[in-house]
C-alpha positions as CSV (number, residue, x, y, z in Angstrom):
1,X,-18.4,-64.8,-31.3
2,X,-21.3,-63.2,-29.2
3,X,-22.4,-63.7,-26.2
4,X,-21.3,-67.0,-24.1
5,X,-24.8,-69.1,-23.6
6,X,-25.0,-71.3,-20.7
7,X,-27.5,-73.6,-18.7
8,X,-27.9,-74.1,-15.4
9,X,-29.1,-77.7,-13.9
10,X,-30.9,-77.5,-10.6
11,X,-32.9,-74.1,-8.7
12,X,-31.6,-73.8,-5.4
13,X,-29.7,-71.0,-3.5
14,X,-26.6,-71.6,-5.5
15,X,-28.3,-71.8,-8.7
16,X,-29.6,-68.0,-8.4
17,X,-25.7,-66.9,-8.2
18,X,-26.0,-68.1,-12.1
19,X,-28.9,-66.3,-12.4
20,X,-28.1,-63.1,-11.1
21,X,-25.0,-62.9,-13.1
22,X,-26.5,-63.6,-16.0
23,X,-29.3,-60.5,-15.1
24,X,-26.3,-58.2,-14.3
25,X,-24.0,-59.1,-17.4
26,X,-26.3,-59.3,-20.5
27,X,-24.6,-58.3,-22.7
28,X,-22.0,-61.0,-21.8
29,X,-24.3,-64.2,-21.1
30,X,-27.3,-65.2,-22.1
31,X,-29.1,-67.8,-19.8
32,X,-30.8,-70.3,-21.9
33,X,-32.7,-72.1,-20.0
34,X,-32.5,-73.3,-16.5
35,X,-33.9,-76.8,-15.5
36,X,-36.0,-78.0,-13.0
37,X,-37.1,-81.4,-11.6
38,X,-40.6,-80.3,-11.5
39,X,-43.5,-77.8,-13.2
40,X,-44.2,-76.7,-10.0
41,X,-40.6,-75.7,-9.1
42,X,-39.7,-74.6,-12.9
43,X,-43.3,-72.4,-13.1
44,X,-42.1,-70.7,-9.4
45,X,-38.7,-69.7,-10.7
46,X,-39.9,-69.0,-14.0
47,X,-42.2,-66.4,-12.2
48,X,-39.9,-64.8,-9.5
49,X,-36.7,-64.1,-11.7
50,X,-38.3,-63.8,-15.3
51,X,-36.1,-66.1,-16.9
52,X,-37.1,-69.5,-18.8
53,X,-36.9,-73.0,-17.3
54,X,-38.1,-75.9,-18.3
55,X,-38.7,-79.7,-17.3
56,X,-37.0,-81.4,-20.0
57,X,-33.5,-82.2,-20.7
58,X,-33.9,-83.0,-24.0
59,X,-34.7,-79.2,-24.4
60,X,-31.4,-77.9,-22.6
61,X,-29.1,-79.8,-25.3
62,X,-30.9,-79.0,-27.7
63,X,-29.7,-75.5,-27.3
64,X,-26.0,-76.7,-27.5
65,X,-24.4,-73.7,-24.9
66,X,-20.7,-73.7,-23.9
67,X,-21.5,-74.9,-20.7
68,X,-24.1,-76.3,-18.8
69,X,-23.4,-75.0,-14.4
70,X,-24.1,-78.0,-12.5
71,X,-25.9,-76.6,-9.2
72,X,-27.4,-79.9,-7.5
73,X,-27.5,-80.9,-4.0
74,X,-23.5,-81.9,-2.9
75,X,-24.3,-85.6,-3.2
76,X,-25.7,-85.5,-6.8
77,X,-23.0,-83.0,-8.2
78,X,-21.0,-86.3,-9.7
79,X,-23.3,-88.2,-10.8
80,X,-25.5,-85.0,-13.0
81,X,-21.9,-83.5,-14.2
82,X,-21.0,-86.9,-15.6
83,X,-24.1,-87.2,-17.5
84,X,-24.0,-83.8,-19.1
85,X,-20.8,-84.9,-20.0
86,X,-21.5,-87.7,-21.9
87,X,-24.2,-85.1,-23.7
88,X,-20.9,-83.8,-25.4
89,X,-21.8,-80.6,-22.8
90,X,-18.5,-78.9,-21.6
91,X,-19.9,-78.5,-17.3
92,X,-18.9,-76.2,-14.9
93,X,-19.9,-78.1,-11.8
94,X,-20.0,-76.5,-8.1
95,X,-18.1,-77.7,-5.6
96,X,-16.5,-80.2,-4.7
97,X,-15.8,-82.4,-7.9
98,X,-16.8,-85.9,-5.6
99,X,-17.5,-87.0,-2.5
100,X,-15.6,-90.3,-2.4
101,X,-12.3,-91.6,-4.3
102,X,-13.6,-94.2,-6.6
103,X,-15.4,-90.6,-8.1
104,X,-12.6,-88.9,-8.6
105,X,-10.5,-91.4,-10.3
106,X,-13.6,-91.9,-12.9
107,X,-13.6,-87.7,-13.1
108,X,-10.1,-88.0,-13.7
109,X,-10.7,-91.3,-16.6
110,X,-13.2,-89.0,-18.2
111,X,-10.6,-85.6,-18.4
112,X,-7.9,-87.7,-19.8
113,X,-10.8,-89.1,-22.5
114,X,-10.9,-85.9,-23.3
115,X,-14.2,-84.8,-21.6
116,X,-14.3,-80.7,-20.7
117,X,-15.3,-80.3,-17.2
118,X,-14.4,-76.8,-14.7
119,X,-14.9,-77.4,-11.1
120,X,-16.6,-73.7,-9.7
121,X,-13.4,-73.4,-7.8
122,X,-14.0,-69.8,-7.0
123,X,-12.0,-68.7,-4.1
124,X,-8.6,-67.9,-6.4
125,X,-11.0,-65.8,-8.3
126,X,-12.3,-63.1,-5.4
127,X,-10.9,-59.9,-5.9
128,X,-9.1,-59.7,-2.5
129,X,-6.9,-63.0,-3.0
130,X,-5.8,-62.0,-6.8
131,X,-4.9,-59.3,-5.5
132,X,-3.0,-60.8,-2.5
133,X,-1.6,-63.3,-4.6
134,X,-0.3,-61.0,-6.9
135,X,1.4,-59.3,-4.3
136,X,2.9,-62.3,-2.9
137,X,4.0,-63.1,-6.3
138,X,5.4,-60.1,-6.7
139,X,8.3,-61.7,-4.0
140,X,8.0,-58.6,-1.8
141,X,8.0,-61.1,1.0
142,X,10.7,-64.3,-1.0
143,X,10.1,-67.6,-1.3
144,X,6.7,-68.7,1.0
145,X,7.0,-71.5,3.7
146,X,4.6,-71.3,5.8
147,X,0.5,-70.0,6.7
148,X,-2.3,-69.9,8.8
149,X,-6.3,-69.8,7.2
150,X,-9.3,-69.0,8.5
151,X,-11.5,-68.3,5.5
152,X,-12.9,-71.0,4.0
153,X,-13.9,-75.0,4.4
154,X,-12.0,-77.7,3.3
155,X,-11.8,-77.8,-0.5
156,X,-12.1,-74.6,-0.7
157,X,-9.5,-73.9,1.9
158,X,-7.2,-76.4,0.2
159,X,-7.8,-74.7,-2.9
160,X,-6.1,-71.6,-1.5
161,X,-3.9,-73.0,0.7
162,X,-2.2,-74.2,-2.8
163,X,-2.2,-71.0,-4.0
164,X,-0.6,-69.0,-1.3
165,X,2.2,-71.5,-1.1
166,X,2.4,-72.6,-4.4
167,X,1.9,-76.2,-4.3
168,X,1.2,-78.4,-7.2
169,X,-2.2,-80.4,-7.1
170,X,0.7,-83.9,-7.5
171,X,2.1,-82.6,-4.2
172,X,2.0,-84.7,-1.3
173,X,1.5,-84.4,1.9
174,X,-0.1,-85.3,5.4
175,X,-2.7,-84.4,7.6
176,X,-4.1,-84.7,11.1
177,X,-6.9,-82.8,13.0
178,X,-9.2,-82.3,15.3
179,X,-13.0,-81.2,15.9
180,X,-14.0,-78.8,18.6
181,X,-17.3,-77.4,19.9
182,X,-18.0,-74.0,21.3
183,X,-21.3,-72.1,22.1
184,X,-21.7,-69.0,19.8
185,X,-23.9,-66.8,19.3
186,X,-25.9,-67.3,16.2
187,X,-26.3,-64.1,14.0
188,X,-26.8,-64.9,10.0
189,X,-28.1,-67.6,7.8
190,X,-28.5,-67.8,4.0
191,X,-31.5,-66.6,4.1
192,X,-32.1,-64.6,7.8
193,X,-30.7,-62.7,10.5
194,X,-30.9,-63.3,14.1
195,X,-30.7,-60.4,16.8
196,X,-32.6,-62.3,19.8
197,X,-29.2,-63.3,21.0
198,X,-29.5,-67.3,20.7
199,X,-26.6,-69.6,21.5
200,X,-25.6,-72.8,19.9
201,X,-22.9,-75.1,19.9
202,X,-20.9,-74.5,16.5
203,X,-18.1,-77.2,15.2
204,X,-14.8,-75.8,14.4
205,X,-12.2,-77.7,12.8
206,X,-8.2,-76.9,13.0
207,X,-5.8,-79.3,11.3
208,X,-2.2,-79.3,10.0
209,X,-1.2,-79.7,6.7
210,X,2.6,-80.4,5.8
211,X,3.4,-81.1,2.3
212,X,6.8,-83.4,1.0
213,X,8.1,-79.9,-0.5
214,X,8.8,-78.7,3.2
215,X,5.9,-76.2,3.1
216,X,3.1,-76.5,6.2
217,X,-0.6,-74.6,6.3
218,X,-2.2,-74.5,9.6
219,X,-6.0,-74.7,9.2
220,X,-9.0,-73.1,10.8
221,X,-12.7,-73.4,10.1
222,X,-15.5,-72.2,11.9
223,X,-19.0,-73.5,10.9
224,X,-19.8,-69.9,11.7
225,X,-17.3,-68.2,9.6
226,X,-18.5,-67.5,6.3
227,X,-21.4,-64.9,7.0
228,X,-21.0,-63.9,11.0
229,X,-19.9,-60.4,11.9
230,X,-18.1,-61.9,14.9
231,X,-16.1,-64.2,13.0
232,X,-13.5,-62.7,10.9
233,X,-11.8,-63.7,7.8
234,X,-7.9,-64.6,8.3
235,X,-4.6,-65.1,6.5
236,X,-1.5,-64.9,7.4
237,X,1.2,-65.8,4.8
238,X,5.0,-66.1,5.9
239,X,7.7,-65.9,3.4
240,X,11.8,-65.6,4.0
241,X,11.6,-62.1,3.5
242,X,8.3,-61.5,5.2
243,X,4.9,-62.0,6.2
244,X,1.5,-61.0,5.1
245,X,-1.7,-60.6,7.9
246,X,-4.8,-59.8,5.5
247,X,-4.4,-56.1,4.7
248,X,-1.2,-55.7,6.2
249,X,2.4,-56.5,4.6
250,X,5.6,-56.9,6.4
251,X,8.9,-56.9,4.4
252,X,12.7,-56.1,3.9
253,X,13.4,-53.8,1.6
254,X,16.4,-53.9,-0.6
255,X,18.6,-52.0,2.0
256,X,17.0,-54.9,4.3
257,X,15.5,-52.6,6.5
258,X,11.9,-53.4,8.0
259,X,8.4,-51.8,6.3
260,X,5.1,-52.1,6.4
261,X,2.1,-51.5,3.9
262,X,-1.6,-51.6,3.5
263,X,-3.8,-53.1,1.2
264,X,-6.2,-50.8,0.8
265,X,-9.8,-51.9,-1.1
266,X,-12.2,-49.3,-2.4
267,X,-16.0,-50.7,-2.6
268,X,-19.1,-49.4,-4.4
269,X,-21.8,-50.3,-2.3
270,X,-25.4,-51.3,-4.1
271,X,-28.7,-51.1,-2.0
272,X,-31.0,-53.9,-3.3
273,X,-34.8,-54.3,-2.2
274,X,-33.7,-57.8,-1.3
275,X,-35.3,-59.2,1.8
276,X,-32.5,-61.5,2.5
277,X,-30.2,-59.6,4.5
278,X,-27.0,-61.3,2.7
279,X,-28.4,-59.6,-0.9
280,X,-29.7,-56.3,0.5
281,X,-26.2,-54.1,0.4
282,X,-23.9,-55.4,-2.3
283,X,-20.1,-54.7,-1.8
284,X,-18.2,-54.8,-5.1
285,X,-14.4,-54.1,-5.3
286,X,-13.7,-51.0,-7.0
287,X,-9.7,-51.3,-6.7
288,X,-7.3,-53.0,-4.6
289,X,-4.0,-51.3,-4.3
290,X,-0.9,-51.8,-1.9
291,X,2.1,-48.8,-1.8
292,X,0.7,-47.2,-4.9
293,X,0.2,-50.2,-7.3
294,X,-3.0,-51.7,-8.3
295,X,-3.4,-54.8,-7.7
296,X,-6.8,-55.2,-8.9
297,X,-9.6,-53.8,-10.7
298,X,-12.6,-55.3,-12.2
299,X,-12.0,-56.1,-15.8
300,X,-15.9,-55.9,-16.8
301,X,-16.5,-52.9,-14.9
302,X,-18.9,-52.1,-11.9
303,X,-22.1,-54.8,-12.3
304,X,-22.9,-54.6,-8.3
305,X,-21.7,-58.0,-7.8
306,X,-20.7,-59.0,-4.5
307,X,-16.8,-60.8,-4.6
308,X,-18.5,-64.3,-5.0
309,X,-20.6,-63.4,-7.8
310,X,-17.6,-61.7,-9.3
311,X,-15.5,-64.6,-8.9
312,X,-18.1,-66.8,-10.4
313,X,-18.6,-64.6,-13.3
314,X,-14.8,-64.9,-14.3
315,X,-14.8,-68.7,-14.1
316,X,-18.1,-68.3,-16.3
317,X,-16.1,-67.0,-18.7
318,X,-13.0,-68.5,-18.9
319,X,-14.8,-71.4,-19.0
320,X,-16.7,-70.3,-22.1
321,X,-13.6,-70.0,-23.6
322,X,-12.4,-73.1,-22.4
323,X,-15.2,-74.7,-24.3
324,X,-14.5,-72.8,-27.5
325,X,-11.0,-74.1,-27.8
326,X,-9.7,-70.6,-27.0
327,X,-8.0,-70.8,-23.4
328,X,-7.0,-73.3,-20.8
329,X,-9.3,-74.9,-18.5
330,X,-9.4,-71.6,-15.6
331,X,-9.8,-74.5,-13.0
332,X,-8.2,-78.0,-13.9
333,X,-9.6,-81.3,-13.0
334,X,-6.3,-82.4,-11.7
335,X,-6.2,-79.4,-9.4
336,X,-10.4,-80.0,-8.5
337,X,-9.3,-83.5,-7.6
338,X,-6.5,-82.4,-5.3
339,X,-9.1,-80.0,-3.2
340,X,-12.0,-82.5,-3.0
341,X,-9.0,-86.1,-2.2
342,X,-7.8,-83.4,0.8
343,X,-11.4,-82.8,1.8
344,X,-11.1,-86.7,2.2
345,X,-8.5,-87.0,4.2
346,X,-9.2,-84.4,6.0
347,X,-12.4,-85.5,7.4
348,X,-10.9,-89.0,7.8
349,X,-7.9,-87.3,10.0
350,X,-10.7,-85.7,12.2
351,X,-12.9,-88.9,12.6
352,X,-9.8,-91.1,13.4
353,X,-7.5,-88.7,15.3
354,X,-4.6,-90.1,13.2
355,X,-2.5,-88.7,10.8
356,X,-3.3,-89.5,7.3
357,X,-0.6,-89.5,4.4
358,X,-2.0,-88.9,0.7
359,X,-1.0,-90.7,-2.2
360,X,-2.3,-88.9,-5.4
361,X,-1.2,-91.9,-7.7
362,X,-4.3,-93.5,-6.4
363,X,-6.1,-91.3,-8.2
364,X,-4.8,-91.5,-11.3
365,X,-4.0,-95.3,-11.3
């Protein structure tokens, strides 16, 4: 069938992911076009990355791709994936799906009207949790109960929360938290790096989720946490037979006696000339393996894609696919609507100090 053609609405910082996918896979994608509000902003990008853009819409359906990436400012993603949408364009919309409830149940009106939307749930796509996730499937550690995350923020820690323990996006459950503040030292932004030593006060959230299946997920966020060197990356899965701390596994084996394995991940390591200090050394998984099995390696081969851009690149895909009538959806609406109605209650939980029960029917009714 060729290569999978795609559009991408909007410019900004997660826009370029699209873009530098597209650069590194071509004989896989082909970027159409990419759309921008302005000429000045569309003439800019056009001249930095070498790729087209253009002002008008009209244009970008015109070129009928199997999807169109919706990568607007968080407060428009809703309103711009819904009208691509009613284009007849299948959309793969960054995250979250909507902000507010009365969104999602029209998202969820538009899926069962048959309307083809993927929500860039990425997370269960990064090399290091398919691989963990196909070693706790594996049951090397039984039937999971219980975890703590530090990794990622609300949807998207929700998102894997599910994962890990296996819980349906139908699944109830309730929440409570709480909001701290703590001075930290400020290292690295999207776009620079500070060494001058400058404190600020940084939010971190920790809540409790306990779901109506008996299963509970302790949550921890730092606003900090996604690109600081102080401010590691956590999970810690425990199962009957088990437990799993990020590259360590704790099990019984069959004669019930106690072991221990690494996961051990090989990188190939790209220098860019990048000025942003997040671009300028690219780690890409070669392999994951765990007590001589491979848990991973990169179907496409090496592209010097960091594990978000590879991530992305598989829901690119399977989306693409998705559109052509020739997979499942690799991210359903049902389970996008789960993510972003806990990222709701959630935040409610925080600003009322209560504990908030879901009801997922109200979605849906």
């Amino acid at each position: 069938m060729g290569k999978y053609h795609f559009i991408i609405i909007g410019a900004g910082w997660r826009a370029l992911y699209y873009v530098r996918i597209a650069k590194a896979m071509p004989d896989i994608f082909c970027l159409d076009a990419v759309y921008c509000r302005t000429q000045e902003k569309a003439d800019k990008i056009a001249r930095e990355y070498q790729i087209h853009t253009t002002t008008s819409k009209e244009e970008c359906a015109a070129y009928k791709p199997d999807f169109a990436v919706i990568a607007v400012n968080k407060a428009e993603i809703y309103n711009v994936a819904v009208e691509w949408m009613d284009r007849g364009i299948t959309v793969l919309s960054e995250t979250p799906a909507a902000l507010d409830i009365e969104a999602l149940k029209k998202l969820y009106g538009y899926y069962k009207a048959g309307k083809k939307q993927v929500v860039a749930e990425q997370y269960r796509e990064y090399p290091s949790n398919k691989a963990a996730l196909r070693l706790i499937g594996s049951g090397i550690i039984g039937n999971v109960n219980c975890m703590n995350i530090s990794l990622a923020h609300e949807y998207h820690g929700v998102s894997l929360m599910r994962a890990y323990l296996g819980i349906r996006p139908d699944e109830n459950f309730t929440v409570s938290g709480k909001m701290y503040e703590f001075p930290t030292t400020e290292t690295l932004t999207r776009y620079e790096q500070f060494t001058d030593g400058r404190i600020a006060n940084k939010k971190r959230c920790v809540a409790a989720f306990e779901y109506d299946c008996g299963k509970t997920a302790w949550y921890d966020f730092d606003s900090e946490q996604y690109r600081s060197p102080i401010r590691k990356n956590t999970v810690k899965v425990q199962g009957i037979r088990g437990e799993m701390i990020d590259d360590r596994i704790y099990y019984l084996d069959k004669n019930n006696k106690g072991q221990a394995d690494q996961i051990i991940t090989g990188f190939h390591i790209t220098r860019t000339d990048n000025p942003n200090p997040n671009l300028s050394e690219i780690y890409e998984v070669e392999k994951i393996s765990c007590a001589g099995k491979v848990l991973y390696e990169p179907q496409w081969g090496l592209r010097g894609l960091s594990e978000d851009e590879t991530a992305v690149a598989t829901l690119m895909i399977k989306t693409a696919l998705y559109n052509r009538d020739e997979a499942p959806a690799p991210y359903s609406v049902e389970d996008a609507i789960a993510d972003a109605y806990a990222a709701i209650l959630l935040k409610e939980a925080v600003k009322t100090g209560k504990c908030i029960r879901s009801d997922m029917k109200r979605i849906k009714e």
